[in-house]
N, C-alpha and C positions, 0 to 999 in steps of 0.2 A: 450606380457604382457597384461592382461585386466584389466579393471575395478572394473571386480565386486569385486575384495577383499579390494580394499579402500571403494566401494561403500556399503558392510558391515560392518565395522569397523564404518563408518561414521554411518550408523543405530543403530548398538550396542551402540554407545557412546550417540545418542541421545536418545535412550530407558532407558539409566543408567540415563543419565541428568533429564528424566522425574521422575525416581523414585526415586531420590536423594534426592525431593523435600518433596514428602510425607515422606519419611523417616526418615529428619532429622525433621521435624517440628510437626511429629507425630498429633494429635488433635488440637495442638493451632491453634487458627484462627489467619490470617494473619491483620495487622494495615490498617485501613483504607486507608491511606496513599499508603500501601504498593499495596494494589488491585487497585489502584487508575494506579500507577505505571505502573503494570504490562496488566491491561486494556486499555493503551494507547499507549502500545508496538508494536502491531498490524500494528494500524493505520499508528503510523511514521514508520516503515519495509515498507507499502505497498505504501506510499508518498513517501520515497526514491527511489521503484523500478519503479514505476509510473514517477517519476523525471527523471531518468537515462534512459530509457525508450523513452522518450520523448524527450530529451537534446540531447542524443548519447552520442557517447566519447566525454570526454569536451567541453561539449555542442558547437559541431558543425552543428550538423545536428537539429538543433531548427525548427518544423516548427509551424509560428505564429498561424498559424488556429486552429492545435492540441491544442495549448499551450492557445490562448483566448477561445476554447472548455470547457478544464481541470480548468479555472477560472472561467468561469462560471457556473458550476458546481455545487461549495459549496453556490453560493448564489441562486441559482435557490433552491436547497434543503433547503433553510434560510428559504424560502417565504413558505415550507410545501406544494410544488406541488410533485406529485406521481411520481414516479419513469419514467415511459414514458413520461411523460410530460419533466419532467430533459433532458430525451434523445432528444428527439425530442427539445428543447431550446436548447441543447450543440451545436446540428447540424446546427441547423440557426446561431449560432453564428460563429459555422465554416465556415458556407458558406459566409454570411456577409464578413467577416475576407477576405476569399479567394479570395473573387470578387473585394474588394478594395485593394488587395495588388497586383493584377497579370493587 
C-alpha cells in the first residue's frame, strides 16, 4: 500500500479548506480582530515546531546552547540589528553557553 492516495486526499481537503473561505464570506472584509487573528497563526505554528524541534520528545533532548541561541534571538531583533548581525549574536551566545556548560 502507498501513500500517495492519503497524501492526495490530504491536498484535496486542503485546496477545498482554502476555497471555503472566499466562498462563504464572498466580498465582506474580515474584522479587524479577525486578521489580527489569523496573522499571528503563523508565527505560533512555526514557535511550536521550533519548540518541539528543539526540546525533542518531551523535552529530553534540551540542549542549553540551542535553547540560550533561540532566546536570544527575539531580543537581539528588539535592539533592530540586521539579520546577520541576529545570527552571528545567536552564535556567540551559543558558544558562550557551550564553553561554560562542558
Amino acid at each position: 500500500m502507498t501513500p500517495w492516495p492519503a497524501i492526495a486526499a490530504v491536498a484535496v481537503l486542503g485546496f477545498a479548506l482554502k476555497a471555503a473561505g472566499p466562498a462563504a464570506l464572498g466580498e465582506r472584509e474580515l474584522s479587524p480582530r479577525t486578521r489580527a487573528v489569523i496573522a499571528l497563526m503563523a508565527p505560533a505554528l512555526l514557535a511550536g515546531l521550533v519548540t518541539t524541534g528543539v526540546a525533542g520528545d518531551r523535552w529530553r533532548t534540551v540542549d542549553p546552547a540551542l535553547l540560550a541561541a533561540l532566546t536570544a534571538v527575539p531580543f537581539l531583533r528588539r535592539c533592530r540589528l540586521p539579520l546577520p548581525a541576529v545570527l552571528v549574536g545567536a552564535a556567540l551566545v551559543a558558544t558562550v553557553v557551550r564553553v561554560l556548560t562542558t
